[in-house]
N, C-alpha and C positions, 0 to 999 in steps of 0.2 A: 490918959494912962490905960484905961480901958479900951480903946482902939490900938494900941499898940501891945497889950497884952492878946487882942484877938488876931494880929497880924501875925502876932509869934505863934500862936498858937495855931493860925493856920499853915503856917510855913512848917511848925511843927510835924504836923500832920501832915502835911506833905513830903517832907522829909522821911516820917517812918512807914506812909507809900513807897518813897522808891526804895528805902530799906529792905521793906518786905518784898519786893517785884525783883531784888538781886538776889536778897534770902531764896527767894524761890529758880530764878535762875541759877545762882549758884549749887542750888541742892538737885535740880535737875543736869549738871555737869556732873555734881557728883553720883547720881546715879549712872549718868551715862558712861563716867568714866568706871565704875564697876561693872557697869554689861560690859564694856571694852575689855578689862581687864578677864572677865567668867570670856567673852568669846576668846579673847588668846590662849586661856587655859584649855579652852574647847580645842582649839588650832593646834596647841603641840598635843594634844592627847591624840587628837586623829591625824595629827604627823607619826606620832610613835603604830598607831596603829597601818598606818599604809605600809610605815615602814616591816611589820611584821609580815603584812601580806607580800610585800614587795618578796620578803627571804622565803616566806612558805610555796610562791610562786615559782622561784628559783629552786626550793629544793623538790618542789614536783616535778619542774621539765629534769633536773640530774636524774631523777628518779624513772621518769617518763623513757630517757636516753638508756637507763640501763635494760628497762625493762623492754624497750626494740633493741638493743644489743644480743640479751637473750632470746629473745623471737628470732631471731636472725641465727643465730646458733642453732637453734631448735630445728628450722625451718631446713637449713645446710646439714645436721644430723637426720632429719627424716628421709631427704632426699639420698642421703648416702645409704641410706638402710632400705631403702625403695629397689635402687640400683644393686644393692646386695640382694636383695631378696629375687628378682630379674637372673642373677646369675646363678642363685641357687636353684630358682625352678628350669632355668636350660639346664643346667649339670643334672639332675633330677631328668630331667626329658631323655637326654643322653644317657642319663646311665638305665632309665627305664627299656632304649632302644639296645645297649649293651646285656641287659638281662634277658632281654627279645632273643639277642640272636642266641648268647650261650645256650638258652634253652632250647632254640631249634638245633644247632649245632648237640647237646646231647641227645636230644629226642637221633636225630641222622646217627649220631657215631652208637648209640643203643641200638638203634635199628640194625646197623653194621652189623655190629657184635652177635645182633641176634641171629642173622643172615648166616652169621661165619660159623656161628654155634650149630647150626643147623646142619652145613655142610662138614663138620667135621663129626 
């Protein structure tokens, strides 16, 4: 009875060996399957965040497009003010050549006058 009381007991014991070697595999599944679980939480949190980059990126180039659309405005308004400005200084050249001549032209018809005063 005594040899069959140490055979249970050793089979006992071996049995809460492989108990404990599942106990601990299975607790190590359960760990792992909590990292698994914290990484997918990790995964949509940096899915929601690209996704935000992704819209901020998109509202920079709309942004980017208006602000060369105005550059482009500016650049076609400066030009046109350049080209005005071109026309304003020949009209100015001309009218400085137009103030030229009146003046010689009265300086001559004074002169006249003075001439004619003289002889009468």
């Amino acid at each position: 009875s005594s040899g069959i009381n140490a055979e249970y007991g050793d089979e006992n014991q071996h049995v809460m060996r492989l108990l404990e070697t599942q106990k601990a595999i299975l607790e190590e599944k359960w760990n792992g399957g909590k990292d698994l679980l914290a990484a997918q939480e990790e995964c949509v949190e940096l899915r929601e965040d690209i996704k935000v980059c992704r819209e901020r990126v998109k509202e920079f180039e709309e942004s980017s497009d208006e602000i060369s659309n105005e550059l482009s405005i500016a650049q076609e308004k400066i030009s046109t003010l350049l080209q005005d400005k071109k026309k304003s200084q020949e009209s100015l050249g001309r009218a400085d050549k137009t103030i030229d001549l009146l003046n010689s032209d009265k300086e001559r018809l004074t002169n006249q006058v003075a001439m004619v005063t003289r002889e009468f």
